[in-house]
Structure formats: C-alpha cells, structure tokens
C-alpha positions in Angstrom: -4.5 -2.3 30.0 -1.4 0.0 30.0 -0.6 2.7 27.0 2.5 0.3 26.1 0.4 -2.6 25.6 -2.1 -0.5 23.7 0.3 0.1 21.5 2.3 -3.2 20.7 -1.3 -4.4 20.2 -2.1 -1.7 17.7 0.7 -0.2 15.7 4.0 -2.0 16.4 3.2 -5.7 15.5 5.1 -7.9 12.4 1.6 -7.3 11.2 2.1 -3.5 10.1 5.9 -4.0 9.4 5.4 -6.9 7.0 2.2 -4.4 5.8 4.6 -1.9 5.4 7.2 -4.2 3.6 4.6 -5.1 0.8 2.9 -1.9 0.3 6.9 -1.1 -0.3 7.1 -3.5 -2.7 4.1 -2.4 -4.5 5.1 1.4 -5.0 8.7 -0.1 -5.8 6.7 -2.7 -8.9 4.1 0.2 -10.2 7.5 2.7 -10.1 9.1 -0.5 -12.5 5.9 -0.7 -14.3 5.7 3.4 -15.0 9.3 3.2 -16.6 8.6 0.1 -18.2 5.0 1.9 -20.0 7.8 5.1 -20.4 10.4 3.0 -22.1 7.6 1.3 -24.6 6.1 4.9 -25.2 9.5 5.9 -26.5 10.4 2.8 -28.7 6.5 2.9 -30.4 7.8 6.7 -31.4 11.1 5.9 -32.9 8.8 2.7 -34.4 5.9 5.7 -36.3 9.2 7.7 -36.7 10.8 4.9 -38.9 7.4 4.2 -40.1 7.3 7.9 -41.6 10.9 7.5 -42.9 10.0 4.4 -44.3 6.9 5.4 -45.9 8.9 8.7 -47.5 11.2 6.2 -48.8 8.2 4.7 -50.5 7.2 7.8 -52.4 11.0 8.5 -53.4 11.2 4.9 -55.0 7.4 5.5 -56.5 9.2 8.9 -58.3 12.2 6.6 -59.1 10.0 4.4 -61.2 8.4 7.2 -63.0 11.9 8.4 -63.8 12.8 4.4 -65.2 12.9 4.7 -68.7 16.1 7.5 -67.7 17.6 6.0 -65.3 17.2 2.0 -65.8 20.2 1.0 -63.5 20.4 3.3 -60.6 16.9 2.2 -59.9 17.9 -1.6 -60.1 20.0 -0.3 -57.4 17.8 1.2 -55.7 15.0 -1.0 -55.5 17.9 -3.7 -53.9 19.1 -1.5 -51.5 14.8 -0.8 -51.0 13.9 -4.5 -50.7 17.0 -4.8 -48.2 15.8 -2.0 -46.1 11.8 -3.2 -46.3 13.6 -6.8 -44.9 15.1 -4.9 -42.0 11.9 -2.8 -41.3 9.6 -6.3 -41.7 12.6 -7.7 -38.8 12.1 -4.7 -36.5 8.0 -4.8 -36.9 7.8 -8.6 -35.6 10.5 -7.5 -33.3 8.5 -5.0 -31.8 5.1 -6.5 -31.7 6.9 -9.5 -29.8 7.9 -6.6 -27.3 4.1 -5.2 -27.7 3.0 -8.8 -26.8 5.4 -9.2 -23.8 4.5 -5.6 -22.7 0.6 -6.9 -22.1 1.6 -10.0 -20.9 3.1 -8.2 -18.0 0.7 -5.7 -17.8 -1.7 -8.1 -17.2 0.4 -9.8 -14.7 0.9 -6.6 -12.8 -2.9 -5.7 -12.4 -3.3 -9.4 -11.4 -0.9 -8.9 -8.6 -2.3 -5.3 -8.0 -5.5 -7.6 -7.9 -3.9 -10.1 -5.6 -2.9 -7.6 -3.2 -6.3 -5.7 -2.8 -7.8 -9.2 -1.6 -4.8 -9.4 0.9 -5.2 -5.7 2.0 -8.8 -6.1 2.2 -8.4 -9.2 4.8 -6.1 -7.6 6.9 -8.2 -4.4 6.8 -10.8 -7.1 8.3 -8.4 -8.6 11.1 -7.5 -5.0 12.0 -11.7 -4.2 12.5 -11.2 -7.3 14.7 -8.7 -6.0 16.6 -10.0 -2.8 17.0 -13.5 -4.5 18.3 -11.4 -6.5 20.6 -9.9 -3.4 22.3 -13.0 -1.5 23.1 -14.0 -4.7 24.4 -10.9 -4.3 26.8 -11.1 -1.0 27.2 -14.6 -1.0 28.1 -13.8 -4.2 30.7 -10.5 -1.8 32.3 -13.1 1.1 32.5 -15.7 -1.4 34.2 -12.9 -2.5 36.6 -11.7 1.6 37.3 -15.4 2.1 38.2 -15.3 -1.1 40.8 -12.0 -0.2 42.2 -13.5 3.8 42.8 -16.4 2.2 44.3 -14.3 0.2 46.4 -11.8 3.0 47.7 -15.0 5.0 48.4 -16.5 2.0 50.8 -13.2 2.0 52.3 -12.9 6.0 52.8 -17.2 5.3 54.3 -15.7 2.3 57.0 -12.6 4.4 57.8 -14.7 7.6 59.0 -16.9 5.0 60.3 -13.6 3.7 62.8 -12.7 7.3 63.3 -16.5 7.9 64.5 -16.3 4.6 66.7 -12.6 5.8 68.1 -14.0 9.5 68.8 -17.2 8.4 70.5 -14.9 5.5 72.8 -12.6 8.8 73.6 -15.9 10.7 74.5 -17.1 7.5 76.3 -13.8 7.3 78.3 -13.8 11.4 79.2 -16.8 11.2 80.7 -16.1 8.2 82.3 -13.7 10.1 84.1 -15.7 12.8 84.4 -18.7 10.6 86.4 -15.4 9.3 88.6 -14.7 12.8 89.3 -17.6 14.1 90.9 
C-alpha cells in the first residue's frame, strides 16, 4: 500500500469532513447556548433589580399609610398608581418565568443533543479502531510481501552468480581446451 492511499484511507475521507462539519456545528450551538445562558443572566438581574425597586416602593407606600390620617388623597393616588405598577410587575413575573421555562426547555434539549452526539462520536470513534485494525492488517500483509520479494531478488542475485560461475568455468573449460590442442 502506497503513502497516498494510506492517507485517503485515514484522514481525507467524507468521514472526517462530515466529522468536522458537525463538531462545527456543535461549537457553533454551545457558542448559541453561552449567549443564550448570558442573555437570561442579564434579564434575571434587571428582574432582582426591579424586584428591589419594587419592594422599596413597598416600604414608601407602607410610610404613606402611616402618614393617612394627613394626607388622605394623595395616598388614594398613590396606592392607584401602586396597584397599577404591582399589575405591570405581576405581567413581567409570568412573562419571565415563561422565558425561565422556555430557557430549560432548551437547555434540556441542548444536553440531549450534546447527548445525541456523544453516542454518534462514540460509534465513529469505533469504525475508526476498525479502520485502524484493518491497516495494520495491510500493513503487516505489504511488509509480509517486501520480505518475499527481498527473498526473491536474493535467490535471483544466488542463480545469477551461479550462471556467472557456470560461464567462467565453460571459458576455463574452453582455454584449456585450446591449451590440450596446443601441445
């Protein structure tokens, strides 16, 4: 087996590219997520922020009361505009514990899917093992046949000092052939 092959076996397949497209994906969803977790972070402090104004507001309207026997109307007026702000503050709460529930509802889709793709990467971690056991298997046949083809150049060299024996020892035959003729 060639280095080129080697490689389009190994490292240059769909398999890694498709690999690399979802493990993509994944950075690009948890990125998503982290600014998601950011964004809720932020909105449950302006929520205690509003809760602290509200709750100030509270205490104010408690020293209004005290002050009633005074002040009769203003507090009427107060206690409206009061009730009117509680209404708005009762409207954000449910609006933000429908976010709250959304948020976990997602969450808990996200870890699913980080779930989902653990099993996946753990399979293909499996078929790569495969692979990998495959090509020592080949690599230890190519070795095999390198060791054959060796031992087959080295019977060859053996035969072809064997001719060049035969040839030197027909050329010796011949000379003193000649040289017997001679005398």
């Amino acid at each position: 087996m060639n280095q080129s092959c080697h490689c389009q076996l190994m490292s240059c397949s769909p398999y890694f590219t498709s690999r690399q497209q979802k493990l993509l994906k994944k950075l690009q969803a948890e990125k998503a997520f982290r600014e998601e977790v950011q964004g809720f972070q932020e909105r449950m402090k302006s929520f205690r922020e509003k809760i602290k104004v509200f709750r100030e507001k509270i205490r104010a309207f408690k020293m209004a009361i005290q002050a009633f026997w005074e002040e009769e109307k203003p507090i009427w007026e107060e206690e409206a505009a009061f009730w009117e702000e509680e209404k708005v503050f009762q409207e954000e709460a449910e609006t933000f514990w429908r976010e709250y529930c959304d948020f976990w509802k997602n969450y808990n889709a996200f870890w699913k899917k980080d779930e989902d793709f653990w099993k996946e990467d753990q399979l293909l971690w499996e078929k790569d093992r495969v692979l990998l056991d495959e090509d020592r298997v080949l690599w230890a046949e190519e070795k095999a046949l390198w060791a054959d083809e060796k031992a087959l150049l080295e019977e060859e060299r053996a035969v072809w000092k064997d001719e060049e024996a035969l040839l030197e020892d027909e050329k010796n035959l011949e000379e003193d052939k000649i040289l017997i003729w001679q005398e």
